[in-house]
Residue, then its C-alpha position, 0 to 999 in steps of 0.5 A: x447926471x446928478x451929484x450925490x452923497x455919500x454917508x458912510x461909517x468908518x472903522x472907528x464907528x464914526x460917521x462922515x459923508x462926501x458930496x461926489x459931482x454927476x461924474x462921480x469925482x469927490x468934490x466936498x468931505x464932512x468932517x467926523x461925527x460921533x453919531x448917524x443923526x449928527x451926520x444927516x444933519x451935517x448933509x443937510x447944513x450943505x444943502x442949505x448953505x452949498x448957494x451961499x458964497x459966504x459960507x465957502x473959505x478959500x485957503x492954502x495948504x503948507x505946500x500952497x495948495x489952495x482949498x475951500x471949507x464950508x461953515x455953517x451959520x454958526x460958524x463950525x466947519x461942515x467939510x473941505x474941498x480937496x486940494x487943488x493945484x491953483x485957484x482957479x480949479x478951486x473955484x470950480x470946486x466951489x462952484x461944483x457944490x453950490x450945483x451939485x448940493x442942493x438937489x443931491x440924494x443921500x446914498x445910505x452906505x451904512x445900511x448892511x443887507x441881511x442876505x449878505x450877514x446870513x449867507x457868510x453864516x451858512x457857508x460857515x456853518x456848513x464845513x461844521x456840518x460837514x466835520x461833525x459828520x465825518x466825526x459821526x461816521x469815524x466813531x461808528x466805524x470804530x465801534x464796529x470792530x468791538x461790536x463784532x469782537x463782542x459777538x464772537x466772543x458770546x458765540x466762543x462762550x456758548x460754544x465752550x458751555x455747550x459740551x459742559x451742558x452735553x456733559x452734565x446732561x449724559x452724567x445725569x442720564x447715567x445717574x437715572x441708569x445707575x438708579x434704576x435696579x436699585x429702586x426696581x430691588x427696593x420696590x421688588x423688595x417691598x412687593x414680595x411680602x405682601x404678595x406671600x401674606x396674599x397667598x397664606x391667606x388665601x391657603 
């Protein structure tokens, strides 16, 4: 199985890489850099120079743990191996990325996948969805109780205008009633002269 790389971004926005063997163990890391393109650049210096003896410069930690760093032609530090614990894995180390490097494919781990940002929203989204509709019905029900007080209180209120409108109606029956002789008088009244004019007249 072939070596590969591995660009990734961390949590300060800086990018780096790591050159994994066949098996999958880190075997070289990338300094940081402040941008993607710096990165891929960095990628591409290891490729170039992962053959080149002269590039690797072996070290030794504080506690004499001997380790490698890769330098490019202009003599900046490209990465570093991780610790070994003797020279001899140190060299294999070496060895590992002058295979591995050269034919190694970049895996792109900074590329996010859009189903993976809108399906988090969705499922955001949802319990609002959910609450506002609960929200709705609540407010309903709570209006229903004044709706129907309101309807009854407007029924309540004709039926008390009711026996007033009875009233007045019967009152002005009564009026007509109490009316009526003194009109039937009056035109009486009007019609007994004319009819003995009539009659004089006649004689």
């Amino acid at each position: 199985m072939a070596g590969k790389f591995e660009l990734k971004k961390g949590k300060t926005g800086k990018f780096s890489f790591n050159l994994k063997s066949g098996n999958g163990q880190v075997v070289f890391t990338s300094q940081t850099y402040d941008n993607k393109r710096s990165a891929a650049a960095g990628i591409s210096s290891v490729k170039k120079n992962a053959d080149k003896d002269a590039r690797y410069e072996r070290k030794s930690s504080t506690k004499g743990q001997p380790y490698f760093v890769m330098k490019a032609t202009n003599g900046q530090v490209v990465g570093k191996s991780q610790m070994y614990s003797n020279a001899v894995s140190m060299e294999k180390g070496i060895k590992s990325v002058g295979l591995n490097a050269p034919s190694a494919d970049t895996l792109d781990l900074t590329v996010e996948a859009p189903k993976a940002k809108t399906a988090p929203k969705k499922a955001k989204a949802a319990p609002k969805k959910v609450k506002a509709a609960v929200k709705k019905t609540a407010k309903k029900a709570k209006a229903a109780p004044k709706k129907a007080k309101a309807a009854v209180k407007k029924v309540v209120k004709k039926a008390k205008a009711a026996p007033k409108k009875a009233k007045a109606a019967v009152k002005k029956v009564v009026k007509k009633a109490k009316a009526a002789p003194k009109k039937a008088k009056a035109v009486a009244k009007k019609k007994a002269p004319a009819k003995a004019k009539a009659k004089a007249k006649k004689k």
